[in-house]
N, C-alpha and C positions, 0 to 999 in steps of 0.2 A: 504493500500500500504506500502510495505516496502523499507527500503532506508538501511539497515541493516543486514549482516546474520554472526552469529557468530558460529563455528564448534569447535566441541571436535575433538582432533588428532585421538590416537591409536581406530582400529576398526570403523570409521565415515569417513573420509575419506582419512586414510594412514592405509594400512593391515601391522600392526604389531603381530597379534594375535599369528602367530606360534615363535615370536623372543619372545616376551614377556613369553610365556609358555616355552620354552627351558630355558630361564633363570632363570627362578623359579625353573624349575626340576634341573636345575644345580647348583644351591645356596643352597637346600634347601638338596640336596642327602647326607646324613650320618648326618646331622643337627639336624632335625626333631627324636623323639619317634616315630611316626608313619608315615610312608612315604608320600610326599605330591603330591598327582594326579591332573593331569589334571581338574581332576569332581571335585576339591577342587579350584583350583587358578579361575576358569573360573567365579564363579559367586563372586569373588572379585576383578577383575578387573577395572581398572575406580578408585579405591583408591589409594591416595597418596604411593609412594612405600614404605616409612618408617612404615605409618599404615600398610600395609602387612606382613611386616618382623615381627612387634609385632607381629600381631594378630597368625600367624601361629608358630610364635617359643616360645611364652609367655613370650619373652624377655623384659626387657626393653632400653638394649643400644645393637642397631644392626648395627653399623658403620660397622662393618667388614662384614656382611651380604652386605650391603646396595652395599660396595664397591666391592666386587666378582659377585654382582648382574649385574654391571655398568660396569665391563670389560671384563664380557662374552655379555654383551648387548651389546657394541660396537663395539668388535670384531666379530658377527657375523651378525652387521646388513644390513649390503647391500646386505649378500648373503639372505637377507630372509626378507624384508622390499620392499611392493611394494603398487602404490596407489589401492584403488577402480576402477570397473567398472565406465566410464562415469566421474570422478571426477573432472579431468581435464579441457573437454569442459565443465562442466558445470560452474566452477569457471571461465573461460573464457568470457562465455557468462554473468554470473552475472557482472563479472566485466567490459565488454565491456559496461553494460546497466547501468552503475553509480553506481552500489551496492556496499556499504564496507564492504567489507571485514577484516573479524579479525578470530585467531584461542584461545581456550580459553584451557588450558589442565594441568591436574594433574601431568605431566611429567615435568621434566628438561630440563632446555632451549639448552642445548650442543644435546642431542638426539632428540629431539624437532625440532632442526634447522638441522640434519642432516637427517630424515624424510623427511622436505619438499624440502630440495635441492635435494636428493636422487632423486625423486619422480616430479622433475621440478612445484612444486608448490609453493613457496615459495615466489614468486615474486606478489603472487595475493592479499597478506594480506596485509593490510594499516596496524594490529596491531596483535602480539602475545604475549598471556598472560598466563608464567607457571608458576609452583608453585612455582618457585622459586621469582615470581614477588608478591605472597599473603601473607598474614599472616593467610588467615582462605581459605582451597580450596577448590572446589565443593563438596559438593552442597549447602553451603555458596555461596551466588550471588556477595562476592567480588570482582571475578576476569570478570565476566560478566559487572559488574558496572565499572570497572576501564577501561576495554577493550572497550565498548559504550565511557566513558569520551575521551580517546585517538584519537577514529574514529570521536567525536566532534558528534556524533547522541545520541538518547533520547529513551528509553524504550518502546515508545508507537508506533515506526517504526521499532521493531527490532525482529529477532527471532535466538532462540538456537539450533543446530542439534548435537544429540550428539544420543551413542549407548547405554548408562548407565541409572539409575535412577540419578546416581550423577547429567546427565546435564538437565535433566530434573523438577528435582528438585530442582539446583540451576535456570533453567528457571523461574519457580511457583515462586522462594526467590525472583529474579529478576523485578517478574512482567509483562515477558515477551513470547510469544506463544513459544513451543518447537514442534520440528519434531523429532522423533526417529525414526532409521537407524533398519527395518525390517531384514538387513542382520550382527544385533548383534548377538554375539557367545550366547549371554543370552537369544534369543528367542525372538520373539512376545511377547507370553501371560507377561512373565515377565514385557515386558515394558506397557503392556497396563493398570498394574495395579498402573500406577503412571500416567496414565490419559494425555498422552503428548496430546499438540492439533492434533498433525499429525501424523501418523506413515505413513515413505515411503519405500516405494518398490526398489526405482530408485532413486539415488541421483538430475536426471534429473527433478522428482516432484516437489525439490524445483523449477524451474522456474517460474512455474506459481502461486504460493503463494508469490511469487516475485515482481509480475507483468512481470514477461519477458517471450517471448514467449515462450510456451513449452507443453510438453504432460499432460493432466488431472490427478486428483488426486481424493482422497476421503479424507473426514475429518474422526478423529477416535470417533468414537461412533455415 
């Protein structure tokens, strides 16, 4: 039985995938030697936005990246930032049913908090934990352990849903079961290779690995 459920933001249960991808392609346009696609950001999502700016520019100080990255992302997030299918009642019903809730994310607390208000979720978290709150961030179980401490719950009642190998892995670091989000931009097969306990279909699955009432599920593998 769980008394716990901690979630990754972007792509898990706030769609930011097409703000996040415009802001890449808009940071990185005349930047880059080699132009940077869609088929190139996609499968590094889920990392800190600074490791991104390195890894794709071979830079080492990317302030001024970082910072054109952050005012096309906030300028154009509400026209393009909306939650998941089903996200809402289901964070409803967990939380009616005494589960805490906490959100755990590689993201910055200013876009972070404007996601969930955006999206009327924001009310449903006992605790939000971004990278601005770690020193080491997913898939290091830092900010998983600090976010558990916060909600006053213990690892052996708790699970991670996230769309990444990041939360999945920092789940394994954690010690604690992870569910990955079927409707990540990165696929299935990619997530099944980092062995989460659950992949779901339906944000609504988590209920019943919950204990709260709700539609059936299959475990992975």
């Amino acid at each position: 039985m769980l008394d716990t459920v901690l979630f990754d933001l972007d792509g898990t249960i706030v769609d930011t995938n097409e703000l996040i991808i415009q802001s890449f392609l808009h940071t990185f346009e005349g930047v880059t030697q080699e132009p940077v696609t869609r088929e190139h950001i996609i499968p590094n999502m889920g990392r800190p936005l600074v490791e991104q700016m390195k890894f794709f520019t071979g830079r080492d100080v990317v302030d001024d990246l970082v910072q054109k990255y952050r005012k096309y992302n906030v300028e154009h997030h509400d026209a393009l930032v909306k939650e998941f299918p089903h996200v809402r009642e289901t964070l409803q019903k967990l939380h009616e049913a005494g589960i805490k809730l906490g959100v755990v994310t590689s993201k910055v607390r200013l876009t972070t908090e404007m996601g969930l208000k955006l999206t009327g979720l924001f009310d449903y978290f006992g605790t939000i934990v971004t990278v601005d709150d770690v020193e080491r961030p997913k898939p290091d179980p830092e900010g998983i352990i600090k976010a558990l401490k916060q909600l006053g719950s213990t690892p052996d009642q708790a699970m991670m849903v996230g769309d990444s190998h990041y939360d999945v892995e920092a789940a394994h670091n954690a010690g604690i079961p992870s569910a990955a989000v079927a409707w990540s931009m990165k696929g299935v097969e990619y997530l099944k290779q980092y062995n989460p306990t659950y992949i779901i279909n339906d944000i609504r699955e988590i209920l019943p690995i919950a204990g709260v009432e709700g539609i059936s599920i299959e475990t992975n593998g």
